[in-house]
Structure formats: C-alpha cells, structure tokens
C-alpha positions in Angstrom: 51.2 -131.5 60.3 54.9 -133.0 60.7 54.2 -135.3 57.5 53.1 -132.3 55.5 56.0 -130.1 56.5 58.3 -132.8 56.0 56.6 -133.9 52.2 56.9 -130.0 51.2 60.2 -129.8 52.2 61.2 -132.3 50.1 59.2 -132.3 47.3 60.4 -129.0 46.8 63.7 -129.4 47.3 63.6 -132.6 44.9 62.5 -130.1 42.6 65.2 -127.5 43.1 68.2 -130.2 42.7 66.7 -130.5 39.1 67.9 -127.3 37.7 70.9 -126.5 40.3 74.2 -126.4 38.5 72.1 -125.3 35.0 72.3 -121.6 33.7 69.9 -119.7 36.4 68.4 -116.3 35.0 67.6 -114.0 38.3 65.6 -110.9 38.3 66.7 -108.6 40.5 64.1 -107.4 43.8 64.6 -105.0 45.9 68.6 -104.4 46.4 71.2 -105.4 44.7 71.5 -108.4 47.3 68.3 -109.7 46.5 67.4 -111.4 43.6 64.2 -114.2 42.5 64.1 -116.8 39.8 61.9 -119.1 38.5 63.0 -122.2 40.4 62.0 -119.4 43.7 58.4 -119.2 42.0 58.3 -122.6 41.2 59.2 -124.4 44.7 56.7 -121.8 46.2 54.0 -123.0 44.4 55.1 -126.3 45.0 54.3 -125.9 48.8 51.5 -123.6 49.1 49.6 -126.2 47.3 50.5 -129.3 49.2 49.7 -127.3 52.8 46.9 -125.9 51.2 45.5 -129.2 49.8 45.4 -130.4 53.6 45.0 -127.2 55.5 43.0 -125.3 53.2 41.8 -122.6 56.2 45.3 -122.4 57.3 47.3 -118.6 56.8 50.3 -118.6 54.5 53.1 -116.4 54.3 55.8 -116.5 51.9 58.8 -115.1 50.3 57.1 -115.0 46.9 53.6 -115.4 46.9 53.0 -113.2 50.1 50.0 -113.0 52.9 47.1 -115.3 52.7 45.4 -114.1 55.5 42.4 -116.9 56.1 41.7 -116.1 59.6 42.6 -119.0 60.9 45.2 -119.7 64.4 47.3 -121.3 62.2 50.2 -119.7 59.8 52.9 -121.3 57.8 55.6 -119.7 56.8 57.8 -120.6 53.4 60.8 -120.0 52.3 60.9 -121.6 48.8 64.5 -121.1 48.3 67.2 -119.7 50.8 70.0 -118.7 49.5 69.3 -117.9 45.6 72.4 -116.1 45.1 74.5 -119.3 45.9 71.6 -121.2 44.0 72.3 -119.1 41.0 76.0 -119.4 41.0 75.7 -123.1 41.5 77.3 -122.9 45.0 75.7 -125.6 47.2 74.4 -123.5 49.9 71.0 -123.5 49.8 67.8 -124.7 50.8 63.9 -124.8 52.0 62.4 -123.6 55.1 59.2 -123.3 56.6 57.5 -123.4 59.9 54.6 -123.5 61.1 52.7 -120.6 63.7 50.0 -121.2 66.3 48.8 -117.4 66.9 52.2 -115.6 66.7 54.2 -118.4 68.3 56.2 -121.0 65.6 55.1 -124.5 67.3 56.9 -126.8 64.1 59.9 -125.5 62.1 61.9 -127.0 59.0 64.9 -127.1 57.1 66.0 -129.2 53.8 69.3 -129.1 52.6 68.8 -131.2 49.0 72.7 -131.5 48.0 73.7 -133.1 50.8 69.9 -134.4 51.8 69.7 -133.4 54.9 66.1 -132.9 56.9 66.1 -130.8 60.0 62.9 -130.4 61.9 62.3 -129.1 65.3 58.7 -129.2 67.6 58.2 -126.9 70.4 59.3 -128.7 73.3 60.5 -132.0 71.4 63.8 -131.0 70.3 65.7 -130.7 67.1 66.9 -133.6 65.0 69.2 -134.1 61.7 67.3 -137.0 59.3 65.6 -138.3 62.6 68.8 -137.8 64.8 68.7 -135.2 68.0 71.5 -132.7 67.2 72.6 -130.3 70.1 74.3 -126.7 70.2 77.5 -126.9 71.8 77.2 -124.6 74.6 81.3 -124.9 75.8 82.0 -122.5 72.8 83.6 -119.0 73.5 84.4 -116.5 70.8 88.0 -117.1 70.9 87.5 -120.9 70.2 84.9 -120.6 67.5 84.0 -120.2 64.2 81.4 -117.3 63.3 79.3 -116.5 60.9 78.9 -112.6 59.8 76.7 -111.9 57.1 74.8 -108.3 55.8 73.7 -107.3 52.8 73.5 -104.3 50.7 72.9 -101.3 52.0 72.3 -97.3 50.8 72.1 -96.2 54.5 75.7 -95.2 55.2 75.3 -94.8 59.2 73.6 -98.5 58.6 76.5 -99.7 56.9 79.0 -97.7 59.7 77.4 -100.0 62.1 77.9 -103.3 60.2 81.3 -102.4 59.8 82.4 -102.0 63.2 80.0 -104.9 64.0 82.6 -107.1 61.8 85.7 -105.6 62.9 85.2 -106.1 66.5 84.0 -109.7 65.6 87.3 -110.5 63.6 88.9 -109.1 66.9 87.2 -111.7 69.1 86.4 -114.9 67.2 88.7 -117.3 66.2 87.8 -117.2 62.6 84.6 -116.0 60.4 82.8 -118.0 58.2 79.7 -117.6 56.2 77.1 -118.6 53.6 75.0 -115.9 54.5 71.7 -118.3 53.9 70.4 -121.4 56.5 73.6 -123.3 56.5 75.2 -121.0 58.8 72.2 -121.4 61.8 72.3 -124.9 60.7 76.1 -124.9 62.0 75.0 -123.3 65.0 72.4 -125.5 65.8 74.9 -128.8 65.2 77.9 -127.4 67.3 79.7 -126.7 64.3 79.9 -122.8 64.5 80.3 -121.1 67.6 77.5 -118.5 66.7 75.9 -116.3 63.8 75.0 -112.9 62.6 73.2 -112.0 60.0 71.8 -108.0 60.0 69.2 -108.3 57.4 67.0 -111.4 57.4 63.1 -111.5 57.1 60.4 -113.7 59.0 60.5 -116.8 56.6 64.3 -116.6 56.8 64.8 -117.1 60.7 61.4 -118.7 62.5 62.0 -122.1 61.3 65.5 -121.4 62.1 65.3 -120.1 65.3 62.9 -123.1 66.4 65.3 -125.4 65.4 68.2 -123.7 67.2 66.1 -123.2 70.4 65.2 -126.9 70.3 68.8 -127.9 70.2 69.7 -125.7 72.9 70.2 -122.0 72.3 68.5 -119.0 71.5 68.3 -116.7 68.7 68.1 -112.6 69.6 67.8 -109.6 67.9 70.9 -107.9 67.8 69.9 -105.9 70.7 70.2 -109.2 73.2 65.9 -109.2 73.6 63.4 -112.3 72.1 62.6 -112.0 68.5 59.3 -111.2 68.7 56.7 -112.2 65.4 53.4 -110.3 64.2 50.9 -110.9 61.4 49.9 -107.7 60.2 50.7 -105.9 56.9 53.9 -104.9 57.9 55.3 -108.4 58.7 56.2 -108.7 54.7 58.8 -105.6 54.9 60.0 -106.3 58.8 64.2 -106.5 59.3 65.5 -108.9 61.9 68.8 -108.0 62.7 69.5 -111.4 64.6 72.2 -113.2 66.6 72.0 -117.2 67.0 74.3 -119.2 69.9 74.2 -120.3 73.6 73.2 -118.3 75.9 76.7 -117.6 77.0 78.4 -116.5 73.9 75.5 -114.4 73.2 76.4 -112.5 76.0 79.9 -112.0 74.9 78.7 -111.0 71.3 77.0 -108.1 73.4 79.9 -106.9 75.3 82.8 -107.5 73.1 81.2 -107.2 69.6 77.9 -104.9 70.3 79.3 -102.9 73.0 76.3 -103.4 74.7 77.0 -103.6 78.8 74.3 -105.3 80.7 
C-alpha cells in the first residue's frame, strides 16, 4: 500500500510540474476562494486509476471526482492538487495528498511537494519521514518565539468572518510573526519544526487527514479549533464537512486556546 501511495504521489505530481509556470485557466467552485483546473482533473484521474488498478474494492474519496463508496474497510482519500490558487499564479506552494483510511481511522498518509521534490509519508505508529528521513515537531516552541500560520477563506457569513478576525488579531498579539501559504506547506512546517503552529478555518477531509497523520507521527496533534480530536465520517455529508483546525505540540495548542481562542480550560 506504501508503494502505491508513494507511485501516485509522484506520478501525479511529475505530471503537475509539466504545466506549472504555463498560463492556468481556473473555473471558479464554490466561493470566490475556490477554484479547479484541468491540471486538478487531470492528477485526479491520474491516481484514482493507479489505487484503483491495485485496490479495485477499495473506497475513494476525492476533491474532484467525489465518493466511491465500494463497501469496502478501506478508503483513500485524494487531494489531486493543494493549493491551486498558488498553482495558478505560478507560486510554488503546492502539492498532492492522500491518505489512506482503515474504517474511519487514516492508518498511511502522504504528501509530495514536486518543486522542491520532497516526499513526506507518515504510518500509524511508524513515524513521519522527509524523502526517507524521520522529521520531528519541535515541541520547545511558544507563541512568542514562533512563526504561525493563519489562513481562511472567503466568507458571506459576516458573524463567521467577526470570528476569523479577532481569531487573527489576537494571534498577531501573541506570535512572533504570521506566515502562510494557506495550502500543505504550512502543516508541512509544522510537522518539520519550522513553524511554531497553524490555523487554517476552512479546510475539507482530503485537505488535513494525510496531514494531520503526518503531524501526529512527528509529534503533535492536530485539533479542531475547539481544542477536541478531529473526528472523520463516511457518509454523504463528508463531501461538504468544514474543519476548522489547529496543528502544533500539545503545549502551544493550549496557548492558541487561551490567548488566541479565548477558550479557558
């Protein structure tokens, strides 16, 4: 299963360095903030096929293509391209995720970075490692001294947008600095020590579980931004679901919830 997660990743990444830095139409999706090309369609295709070549009775779930539901205790899920905004603009912050469920648990996770080729894969249990080397969150880090990332995206909901707000302001009052590609690389940075933490208030399944694995295996967690687990379910709804997560040590988590959330435990 490693090989095949590993060969998808990077066959479809291969694929997207083939067209990065050309002229990128978009279509736009659902917001403003969301947009889909063809290179999206194309990667996605790209995968499906090679997991479903091996594991034809396996689920899939991604971005683009949506629920396969095959019955099966297995469930991969894709994201053919994260970050397509940066993709489209020919900023070099993007990439491929995917990871793979047993039940409603992600068991193997993956991330490809194709500028800078850079694999990341994390196993339930058998840590996190950077093109075959273990990386590790730095769990010294405290607001003050760190780099964080912030991101959200469009929003019509002005209470919604109220709360992101203030969310930002008391983090620019407590971090050292903010810092964000609002896509992988910034839980990537949290997973290799570079950034203290992240936020990010609007991400989907296929954007955080291989994520989140990876980050766990390195040493931290990732929350909702209430401070509890993220929890995953398969159901009809799963497409649609908001994950308003926070990724860091256990420790500066904690502080994000008193000094950013205003939530006292």
């Amino acid at each position: 299963m490693k090989d095949v997660l590993t060969a998808a990743l990077k066959t479809a990444g291969t694929e997207l360095l083939k067209v990065f830095g050309t002229q990128i139409e978009s279509t736009q999706k659902e917001s403003q903030s969301s947009i889909v090309t063809k290179a999206d369609l194309k990667s996605d295709a790209l995968i499906v096929k090679i997991i479903s070549d091996k594991y034809p009775d396996h689920n899939i779930l991604s971005e683009e293509g949506g629920f396969r539901n095959r019955g099966s205790e297995y469930t991969w899920v894709i994201d053919p391209l994260d970050g397509t905004s940066n993709f489209a603009s020919a900023i070099p912050w993007f990439g491929v995720l995917i990871a793979l469920f047993k039940d409603s648990s992600p068991i193997m996770g993956g991330a490809y970075l194709p500028v800078t080729d850079q694999l990341f894969i994390a196993e339930k249990g058998k840590g996190a490692f950077r093109n075959g080397v273990q990386i590790y969150l730095d769990k010294n880090k405290t607001l003050k001294n760190s780099l964080v990332a912030f991101a959200v995206d469009y929003t019509d909901n002005t209470e919604e947008l109220d709360n992101s707000l203030s969310i930002y302001r008391n983090l620019v009052l407590s971090a050292r600095n903010i810092r964000a590609t609002n896509c992988l690389v910034d839980f990537l940075n949290v997973a290799e020590g570079k950034f203290g933490a992240c936020i990010n208030l609007f991400t989907r399944i296929w954007d955080i579980a291989p994520l989140g694995l990876i980050i766990s295996e390195a040493g931290g967690k990732l929350k909702d931004i209430s401070g509890s687990e993220v929890k995953y379910v398969f159901n009809e709804g799963t497409m649609e679901q908001n994950f308003p997560v926070m990724a860091g040590s256990e420790s500066i988590i904690n502080e994000i919830l008193k000094d950013v959330i205003n939530i006292r435990r």
